[in-house]
Jmol script that loads the backbone (N, CA, C; Angstrom):
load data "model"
ATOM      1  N   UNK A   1     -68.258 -91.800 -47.195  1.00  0.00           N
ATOM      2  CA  UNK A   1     -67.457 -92.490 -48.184  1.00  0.00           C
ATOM      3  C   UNK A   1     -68.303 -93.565 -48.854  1.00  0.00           C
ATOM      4  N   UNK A   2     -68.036 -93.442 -50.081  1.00  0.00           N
ATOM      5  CA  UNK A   2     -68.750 -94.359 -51.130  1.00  0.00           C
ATOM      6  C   UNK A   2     -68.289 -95.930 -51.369  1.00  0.00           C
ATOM      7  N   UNK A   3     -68.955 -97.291 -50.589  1.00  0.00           N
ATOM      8  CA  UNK A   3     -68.422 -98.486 -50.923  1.00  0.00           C
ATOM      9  C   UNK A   3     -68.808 -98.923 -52.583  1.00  0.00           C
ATOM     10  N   UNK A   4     -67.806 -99.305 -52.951  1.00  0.00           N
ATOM     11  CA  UNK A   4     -67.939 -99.805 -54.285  1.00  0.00           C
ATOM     12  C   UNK A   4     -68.582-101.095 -54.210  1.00  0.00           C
ATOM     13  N   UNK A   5     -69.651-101.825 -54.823  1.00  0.00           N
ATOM     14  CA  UNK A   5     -70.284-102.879 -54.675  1.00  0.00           C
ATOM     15  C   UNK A   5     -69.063-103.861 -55.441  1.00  0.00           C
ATOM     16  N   UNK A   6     -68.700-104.800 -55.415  1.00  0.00           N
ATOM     17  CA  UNK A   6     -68.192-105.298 -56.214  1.00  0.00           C
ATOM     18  C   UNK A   6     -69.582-106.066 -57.861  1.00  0.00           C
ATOM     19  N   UNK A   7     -70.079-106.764 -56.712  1.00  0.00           N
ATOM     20  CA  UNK A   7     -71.496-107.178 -57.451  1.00  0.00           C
ATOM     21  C   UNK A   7     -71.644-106.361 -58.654  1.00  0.00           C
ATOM     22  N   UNK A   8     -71.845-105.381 -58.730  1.00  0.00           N
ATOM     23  CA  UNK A   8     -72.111-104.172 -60.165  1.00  0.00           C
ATOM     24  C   UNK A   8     -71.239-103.898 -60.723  1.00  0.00           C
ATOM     25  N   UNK A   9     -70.214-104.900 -60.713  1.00  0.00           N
ATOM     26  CA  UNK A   9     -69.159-104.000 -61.999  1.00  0.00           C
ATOM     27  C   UNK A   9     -69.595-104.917 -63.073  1.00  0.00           C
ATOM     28  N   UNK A  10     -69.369-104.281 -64.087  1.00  0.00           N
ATOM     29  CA  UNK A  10     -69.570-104.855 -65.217  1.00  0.00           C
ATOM     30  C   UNK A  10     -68.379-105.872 -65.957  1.00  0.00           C
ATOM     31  N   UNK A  11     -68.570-107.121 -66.175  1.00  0.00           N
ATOM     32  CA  UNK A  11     -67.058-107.592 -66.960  1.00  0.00           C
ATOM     33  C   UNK A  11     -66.974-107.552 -68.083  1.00  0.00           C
ATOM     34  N   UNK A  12     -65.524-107.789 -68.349  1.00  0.00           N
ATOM     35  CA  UNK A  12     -65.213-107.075 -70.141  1.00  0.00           C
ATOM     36  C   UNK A  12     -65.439-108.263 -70.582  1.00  0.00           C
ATOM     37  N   UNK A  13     -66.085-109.061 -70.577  1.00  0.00           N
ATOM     38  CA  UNK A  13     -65.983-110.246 -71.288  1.00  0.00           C
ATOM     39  C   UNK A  13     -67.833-109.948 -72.053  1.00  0.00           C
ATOM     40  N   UNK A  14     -68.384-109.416 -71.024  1.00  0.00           N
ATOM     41  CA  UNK A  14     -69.768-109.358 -72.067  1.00  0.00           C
ATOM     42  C   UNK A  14     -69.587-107.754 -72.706  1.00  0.00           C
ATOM     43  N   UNK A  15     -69.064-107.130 -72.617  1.00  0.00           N
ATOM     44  CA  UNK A  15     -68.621-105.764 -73.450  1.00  0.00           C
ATOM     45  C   UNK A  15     -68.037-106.080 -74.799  1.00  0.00           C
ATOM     46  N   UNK A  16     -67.121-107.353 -74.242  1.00  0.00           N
ATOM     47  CA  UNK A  16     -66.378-107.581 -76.066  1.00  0.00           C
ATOM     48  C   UNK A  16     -67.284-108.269 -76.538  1.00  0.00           C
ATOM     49  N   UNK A  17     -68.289-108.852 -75.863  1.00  0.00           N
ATOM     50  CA  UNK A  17     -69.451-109.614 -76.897  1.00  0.00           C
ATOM     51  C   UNK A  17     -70.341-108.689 -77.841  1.00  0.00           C
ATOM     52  N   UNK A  18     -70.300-107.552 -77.435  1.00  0.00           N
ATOM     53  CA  UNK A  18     -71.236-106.604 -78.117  1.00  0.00           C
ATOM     54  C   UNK A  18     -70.758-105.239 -78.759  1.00  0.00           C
ATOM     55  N   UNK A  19     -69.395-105.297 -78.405  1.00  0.00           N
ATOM     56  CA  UNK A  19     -68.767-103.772 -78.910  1.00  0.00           C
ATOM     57  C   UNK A  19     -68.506-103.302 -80.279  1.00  0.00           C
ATOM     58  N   UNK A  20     -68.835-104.580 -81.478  1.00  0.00           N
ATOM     59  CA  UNK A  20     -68.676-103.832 -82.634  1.00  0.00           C
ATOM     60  C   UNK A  20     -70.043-103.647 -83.128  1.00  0.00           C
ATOM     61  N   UNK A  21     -71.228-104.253 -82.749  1.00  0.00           N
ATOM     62  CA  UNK A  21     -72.693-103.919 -82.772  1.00  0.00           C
ATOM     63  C   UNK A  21     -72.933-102.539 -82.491  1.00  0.00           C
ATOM     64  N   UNK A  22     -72.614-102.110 -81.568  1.00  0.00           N
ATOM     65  CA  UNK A  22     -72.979-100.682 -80.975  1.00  0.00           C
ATOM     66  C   UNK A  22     -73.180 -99.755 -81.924  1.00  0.00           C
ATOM     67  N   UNK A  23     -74.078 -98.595 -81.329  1.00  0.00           N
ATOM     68  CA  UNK A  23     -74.612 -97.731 -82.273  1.00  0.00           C
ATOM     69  C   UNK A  23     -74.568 -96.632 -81.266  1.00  0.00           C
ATOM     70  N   UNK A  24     -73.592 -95.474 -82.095  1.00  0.00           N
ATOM     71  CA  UNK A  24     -73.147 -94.427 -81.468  1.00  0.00           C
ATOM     72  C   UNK A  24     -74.637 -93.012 -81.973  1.00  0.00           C
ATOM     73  N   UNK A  25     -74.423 -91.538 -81.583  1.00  0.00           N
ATOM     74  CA  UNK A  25     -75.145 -91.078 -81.686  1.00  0.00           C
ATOM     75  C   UNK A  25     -74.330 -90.157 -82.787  1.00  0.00           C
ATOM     76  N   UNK A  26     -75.041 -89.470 -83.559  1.00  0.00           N
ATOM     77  CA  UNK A  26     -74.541 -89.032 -84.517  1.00  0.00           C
ATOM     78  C   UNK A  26     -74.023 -87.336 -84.352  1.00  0.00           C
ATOM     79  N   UNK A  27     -72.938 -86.791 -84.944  1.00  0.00           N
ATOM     80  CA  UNK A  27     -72.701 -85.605 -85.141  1.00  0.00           C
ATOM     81  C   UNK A  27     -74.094 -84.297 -85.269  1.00  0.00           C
ATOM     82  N   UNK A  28     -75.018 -84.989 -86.060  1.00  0.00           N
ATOM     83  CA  UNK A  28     -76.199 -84.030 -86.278  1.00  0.00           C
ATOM     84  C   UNK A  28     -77.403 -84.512 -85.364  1.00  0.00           C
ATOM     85  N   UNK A  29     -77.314 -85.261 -83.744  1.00  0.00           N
ATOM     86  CA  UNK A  29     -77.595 -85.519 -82.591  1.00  0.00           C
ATOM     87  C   UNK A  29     -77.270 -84.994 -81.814  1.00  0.00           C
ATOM     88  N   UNK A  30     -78.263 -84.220 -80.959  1.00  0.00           N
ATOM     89  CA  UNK A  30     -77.875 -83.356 -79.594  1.00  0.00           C
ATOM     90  C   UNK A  30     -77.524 -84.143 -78.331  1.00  0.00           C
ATOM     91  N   UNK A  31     -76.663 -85.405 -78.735  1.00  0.00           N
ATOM     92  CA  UNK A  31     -76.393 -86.555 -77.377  1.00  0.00           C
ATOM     93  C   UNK A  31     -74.858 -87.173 -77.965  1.00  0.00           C
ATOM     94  N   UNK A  32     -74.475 -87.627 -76.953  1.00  0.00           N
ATOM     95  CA  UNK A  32     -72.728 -88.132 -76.972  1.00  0.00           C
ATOM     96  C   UNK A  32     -72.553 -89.613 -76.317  1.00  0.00           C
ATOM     97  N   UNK A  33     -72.584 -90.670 -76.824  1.00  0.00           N
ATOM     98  CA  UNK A  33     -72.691 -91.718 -76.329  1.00  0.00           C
ATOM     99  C   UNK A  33     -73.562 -92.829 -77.082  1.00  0.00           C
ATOM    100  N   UNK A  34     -73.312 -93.904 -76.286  1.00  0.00           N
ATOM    101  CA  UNK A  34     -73.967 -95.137 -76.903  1.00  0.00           C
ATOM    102  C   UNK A  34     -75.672 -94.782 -77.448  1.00  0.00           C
ATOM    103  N   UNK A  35     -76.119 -95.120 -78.072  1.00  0.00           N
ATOM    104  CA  UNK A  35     -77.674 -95.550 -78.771  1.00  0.00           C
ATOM    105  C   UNK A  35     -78.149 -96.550 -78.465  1.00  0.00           C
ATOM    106  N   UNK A  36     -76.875 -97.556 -78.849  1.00  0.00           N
ATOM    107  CA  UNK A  36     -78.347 -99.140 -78.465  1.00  0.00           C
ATOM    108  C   UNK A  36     -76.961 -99.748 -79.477  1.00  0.00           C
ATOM    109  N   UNK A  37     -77.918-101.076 -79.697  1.00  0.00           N
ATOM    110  CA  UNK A  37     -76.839-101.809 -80.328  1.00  0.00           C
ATOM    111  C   UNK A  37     -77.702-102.192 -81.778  1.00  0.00           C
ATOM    112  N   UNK A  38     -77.482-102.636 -82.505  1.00  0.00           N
ATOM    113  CA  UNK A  38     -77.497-102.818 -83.996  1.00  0.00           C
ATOM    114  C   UNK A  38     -78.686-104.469 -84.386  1.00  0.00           C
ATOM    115  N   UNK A  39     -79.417-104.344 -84.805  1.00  0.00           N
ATOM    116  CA  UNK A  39     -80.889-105.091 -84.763  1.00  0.00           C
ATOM    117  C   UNK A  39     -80.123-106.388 -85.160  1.00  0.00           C
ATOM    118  N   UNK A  40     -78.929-106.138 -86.280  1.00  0.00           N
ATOM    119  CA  UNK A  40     -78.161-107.175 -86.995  1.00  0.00           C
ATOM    120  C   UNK A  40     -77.230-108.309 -86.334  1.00  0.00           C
ATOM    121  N   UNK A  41     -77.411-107.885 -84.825  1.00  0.00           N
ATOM    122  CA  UNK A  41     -76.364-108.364 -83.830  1.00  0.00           C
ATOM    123  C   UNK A  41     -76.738-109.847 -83.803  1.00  0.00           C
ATOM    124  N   UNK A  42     -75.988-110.638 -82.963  1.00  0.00           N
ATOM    125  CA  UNK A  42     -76.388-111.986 -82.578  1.00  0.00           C
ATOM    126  C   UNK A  42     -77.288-111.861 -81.281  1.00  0.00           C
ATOM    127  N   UNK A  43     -77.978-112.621 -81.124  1.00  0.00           N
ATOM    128  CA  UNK A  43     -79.053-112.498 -80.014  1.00  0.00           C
ATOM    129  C   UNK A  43     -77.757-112.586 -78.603  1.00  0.00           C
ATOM    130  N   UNK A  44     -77.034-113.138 -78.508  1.00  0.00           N
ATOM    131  CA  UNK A  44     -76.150-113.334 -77.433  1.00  0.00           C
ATOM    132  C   UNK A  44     -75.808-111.527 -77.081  1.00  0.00           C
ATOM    133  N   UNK A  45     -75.120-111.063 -78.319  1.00  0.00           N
ATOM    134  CA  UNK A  45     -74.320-109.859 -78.266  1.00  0.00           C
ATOM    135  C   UNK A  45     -75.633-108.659 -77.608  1.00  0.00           C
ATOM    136  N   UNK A  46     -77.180-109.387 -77.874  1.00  0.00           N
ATOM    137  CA  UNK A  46     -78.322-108.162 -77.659  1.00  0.00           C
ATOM    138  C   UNK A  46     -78.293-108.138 -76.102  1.00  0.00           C
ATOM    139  N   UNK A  47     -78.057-110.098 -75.754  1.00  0.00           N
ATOM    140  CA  UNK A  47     -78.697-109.436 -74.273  1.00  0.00           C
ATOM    141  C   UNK A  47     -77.283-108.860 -73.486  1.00  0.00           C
ATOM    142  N   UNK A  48     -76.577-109.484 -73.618  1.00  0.00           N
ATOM    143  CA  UNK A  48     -75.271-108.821 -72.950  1.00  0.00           C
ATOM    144  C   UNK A  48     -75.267-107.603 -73.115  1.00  0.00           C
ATOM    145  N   UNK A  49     -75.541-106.702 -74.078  1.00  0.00           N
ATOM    146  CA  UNK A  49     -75.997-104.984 -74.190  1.00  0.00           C
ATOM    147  C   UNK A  49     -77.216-104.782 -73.236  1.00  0.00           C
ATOM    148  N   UNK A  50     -78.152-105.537 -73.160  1.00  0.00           N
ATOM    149  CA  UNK A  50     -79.469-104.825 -72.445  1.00  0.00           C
ATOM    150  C   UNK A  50     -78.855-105.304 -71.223  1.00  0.00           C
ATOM    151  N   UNK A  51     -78.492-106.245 -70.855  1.00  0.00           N
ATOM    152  CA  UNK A  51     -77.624-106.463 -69.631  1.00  0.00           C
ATOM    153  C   UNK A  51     -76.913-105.721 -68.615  1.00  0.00           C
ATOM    154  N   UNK A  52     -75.711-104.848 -69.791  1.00  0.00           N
ATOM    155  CA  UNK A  52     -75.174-103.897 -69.149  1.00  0.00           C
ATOM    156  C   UNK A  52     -75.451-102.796 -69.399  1.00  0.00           C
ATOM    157  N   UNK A  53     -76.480-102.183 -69.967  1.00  0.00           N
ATOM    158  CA  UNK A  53     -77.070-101.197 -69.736  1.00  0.00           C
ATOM    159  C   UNK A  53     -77.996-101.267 -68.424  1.00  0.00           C
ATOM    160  N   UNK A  54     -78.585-102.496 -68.347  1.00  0.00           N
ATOM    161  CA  UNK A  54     -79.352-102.274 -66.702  1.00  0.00           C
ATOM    162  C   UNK A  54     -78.737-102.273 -66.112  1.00  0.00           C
ATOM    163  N   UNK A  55     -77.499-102.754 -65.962  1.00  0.00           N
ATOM    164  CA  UNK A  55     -76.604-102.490 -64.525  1.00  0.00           C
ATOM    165  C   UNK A  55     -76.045-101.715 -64.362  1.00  0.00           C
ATOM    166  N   UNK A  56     -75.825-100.408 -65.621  1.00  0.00           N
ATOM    167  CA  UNK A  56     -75.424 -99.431 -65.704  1.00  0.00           C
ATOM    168  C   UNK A  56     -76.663 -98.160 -65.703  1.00  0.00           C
ATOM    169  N   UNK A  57     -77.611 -98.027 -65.718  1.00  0.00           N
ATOM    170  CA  UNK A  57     -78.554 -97.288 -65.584  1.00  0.00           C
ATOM    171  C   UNK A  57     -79.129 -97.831 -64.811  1.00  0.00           C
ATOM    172  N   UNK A  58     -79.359 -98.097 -63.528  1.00  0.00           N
ATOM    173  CA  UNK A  58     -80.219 -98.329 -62.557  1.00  0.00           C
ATOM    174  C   UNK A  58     -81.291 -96.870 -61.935  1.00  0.00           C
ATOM    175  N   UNK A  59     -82.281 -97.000 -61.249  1.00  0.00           N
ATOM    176  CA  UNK A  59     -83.199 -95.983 -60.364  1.00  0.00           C
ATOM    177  C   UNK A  59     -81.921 -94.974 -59.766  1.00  0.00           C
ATOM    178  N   UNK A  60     -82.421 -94.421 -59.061  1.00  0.00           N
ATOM    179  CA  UNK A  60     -81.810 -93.980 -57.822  1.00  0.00           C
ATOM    180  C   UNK A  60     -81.458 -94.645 -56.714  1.00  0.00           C
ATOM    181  N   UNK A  61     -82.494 -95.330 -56.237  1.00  0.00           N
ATOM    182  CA  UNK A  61     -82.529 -95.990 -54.981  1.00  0.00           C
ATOM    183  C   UNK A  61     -81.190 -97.279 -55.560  1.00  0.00           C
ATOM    184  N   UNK A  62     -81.203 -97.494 -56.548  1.00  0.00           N
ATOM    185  CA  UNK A  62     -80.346 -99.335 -57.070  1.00  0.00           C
ATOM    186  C   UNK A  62     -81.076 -99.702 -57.799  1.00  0.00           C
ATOM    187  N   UNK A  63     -82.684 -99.828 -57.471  1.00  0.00           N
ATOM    188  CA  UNK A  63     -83.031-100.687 -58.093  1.00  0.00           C
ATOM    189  C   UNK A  63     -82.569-101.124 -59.862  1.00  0.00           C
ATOM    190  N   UNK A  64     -82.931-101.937 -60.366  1.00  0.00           N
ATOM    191  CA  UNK A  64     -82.896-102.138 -61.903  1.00  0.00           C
ATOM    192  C   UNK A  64     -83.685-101.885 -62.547  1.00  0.00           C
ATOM    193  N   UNK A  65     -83.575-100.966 -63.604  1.00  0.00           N
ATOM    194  CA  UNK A  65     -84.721-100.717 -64.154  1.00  0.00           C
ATOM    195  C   UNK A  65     -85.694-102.012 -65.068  1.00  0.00           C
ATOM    196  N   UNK A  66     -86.975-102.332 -64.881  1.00  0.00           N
ATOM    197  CA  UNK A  66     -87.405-103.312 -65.392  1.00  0.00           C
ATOM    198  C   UNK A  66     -87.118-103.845 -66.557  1.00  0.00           C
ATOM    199  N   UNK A  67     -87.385-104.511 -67.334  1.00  0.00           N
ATOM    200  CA  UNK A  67     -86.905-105.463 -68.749  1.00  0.00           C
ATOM    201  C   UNK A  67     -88.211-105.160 -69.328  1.00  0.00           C
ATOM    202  N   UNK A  68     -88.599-104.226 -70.073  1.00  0.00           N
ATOM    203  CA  UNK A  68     -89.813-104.661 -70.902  1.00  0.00           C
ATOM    204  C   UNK A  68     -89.751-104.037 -72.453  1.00  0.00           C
ATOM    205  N   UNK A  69     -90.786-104.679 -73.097  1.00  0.00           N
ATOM    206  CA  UNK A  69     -90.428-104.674 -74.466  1.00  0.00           C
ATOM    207  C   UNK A  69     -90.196-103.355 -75.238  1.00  0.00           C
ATOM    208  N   UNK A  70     -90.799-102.061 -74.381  1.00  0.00           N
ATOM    209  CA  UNK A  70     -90.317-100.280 -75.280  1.00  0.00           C
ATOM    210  C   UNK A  70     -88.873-100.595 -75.032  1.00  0.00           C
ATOM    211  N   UNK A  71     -88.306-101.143 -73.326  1.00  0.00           N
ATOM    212  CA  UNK A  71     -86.888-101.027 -73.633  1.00  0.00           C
ATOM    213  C   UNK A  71     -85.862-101.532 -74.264  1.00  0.00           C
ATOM    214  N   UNK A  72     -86.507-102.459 -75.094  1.00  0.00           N
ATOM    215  CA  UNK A  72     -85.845-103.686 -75.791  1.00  0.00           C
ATOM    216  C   UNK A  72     -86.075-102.618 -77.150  1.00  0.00           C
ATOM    217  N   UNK A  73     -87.080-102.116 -77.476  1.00  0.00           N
ATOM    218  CA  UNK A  73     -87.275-101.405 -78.721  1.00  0.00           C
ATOM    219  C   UNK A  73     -86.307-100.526 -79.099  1.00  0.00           C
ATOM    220  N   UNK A  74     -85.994 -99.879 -77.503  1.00  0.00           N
ATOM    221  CA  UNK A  74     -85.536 -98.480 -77.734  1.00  0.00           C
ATOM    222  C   UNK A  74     -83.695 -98.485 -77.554  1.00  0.00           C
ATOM    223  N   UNK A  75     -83.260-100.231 -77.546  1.00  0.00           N
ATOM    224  CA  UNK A  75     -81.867-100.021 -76.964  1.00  0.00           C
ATOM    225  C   UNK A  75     -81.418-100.688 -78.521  1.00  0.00           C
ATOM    226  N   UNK A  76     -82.014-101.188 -79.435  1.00  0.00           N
ATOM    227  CA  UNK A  76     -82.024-102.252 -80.505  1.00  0.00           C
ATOM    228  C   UNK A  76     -81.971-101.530 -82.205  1.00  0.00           C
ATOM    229  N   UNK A  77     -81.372-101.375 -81.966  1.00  0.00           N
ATOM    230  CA  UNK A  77     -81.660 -99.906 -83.510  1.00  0.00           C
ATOM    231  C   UNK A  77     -81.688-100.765 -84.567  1.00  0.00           C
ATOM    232  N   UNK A  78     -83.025-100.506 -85.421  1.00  0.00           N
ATOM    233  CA  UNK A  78     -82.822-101.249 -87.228  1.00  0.00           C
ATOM    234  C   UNK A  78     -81.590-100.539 -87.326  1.00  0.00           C
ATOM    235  N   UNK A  79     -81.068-101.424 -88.860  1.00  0.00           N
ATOM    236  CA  UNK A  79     -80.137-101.051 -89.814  1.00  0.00           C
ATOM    237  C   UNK A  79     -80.830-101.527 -90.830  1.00  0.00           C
ATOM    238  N   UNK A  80     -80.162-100.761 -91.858  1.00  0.00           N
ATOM    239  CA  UNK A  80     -80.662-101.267 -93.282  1.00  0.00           C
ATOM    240  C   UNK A  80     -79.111-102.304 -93.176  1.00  0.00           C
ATOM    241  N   UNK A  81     -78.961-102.968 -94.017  1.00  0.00           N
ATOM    242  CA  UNK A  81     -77.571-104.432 -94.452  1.00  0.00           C
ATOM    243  C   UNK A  81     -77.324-103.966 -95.763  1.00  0.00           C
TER     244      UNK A  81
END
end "model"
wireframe off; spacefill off
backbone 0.3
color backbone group
């Protein structure tokens, strides 16, 4: 039986910081789900996204996956304004 950590849940309070930023994947994309969040965001709304994406994509083992700058590249999508 699987203990639920409490520690790793994510709260909705940094989700509503970032949920109209988000950047979905497109119809003519072979993927279903979040992209990253929107370059245009407030720096608050960025890290609370890279935030809960690490606590939501962890290793296998738990660990967290590290913080470094491809993953900051790759969770952060330009927009044109």
């Amino acid at each position: 039986m699987c203990k639920i950590n409490e520690s790793l849940r994510t709260d909705v309070s940094d989700i509503k910081e970032f949920h109209k930023y988000l950047v979905f994947y497109g119809p003519d994309e072979n993927d279903v789900g979040i992209k990253g969040v929107r370059s245009d965001a407030p720096e608050c709304a960025k890290e609370a996204f890279i935030k809960w994406y690490r606590e939501n994509n962890r290793y296998e083992n738990g660990r967290l996956r590290p913080l470094s700058e491809s993953m900051r590249r790759k969770l952060i999508i330009n927009v044109d304004c």
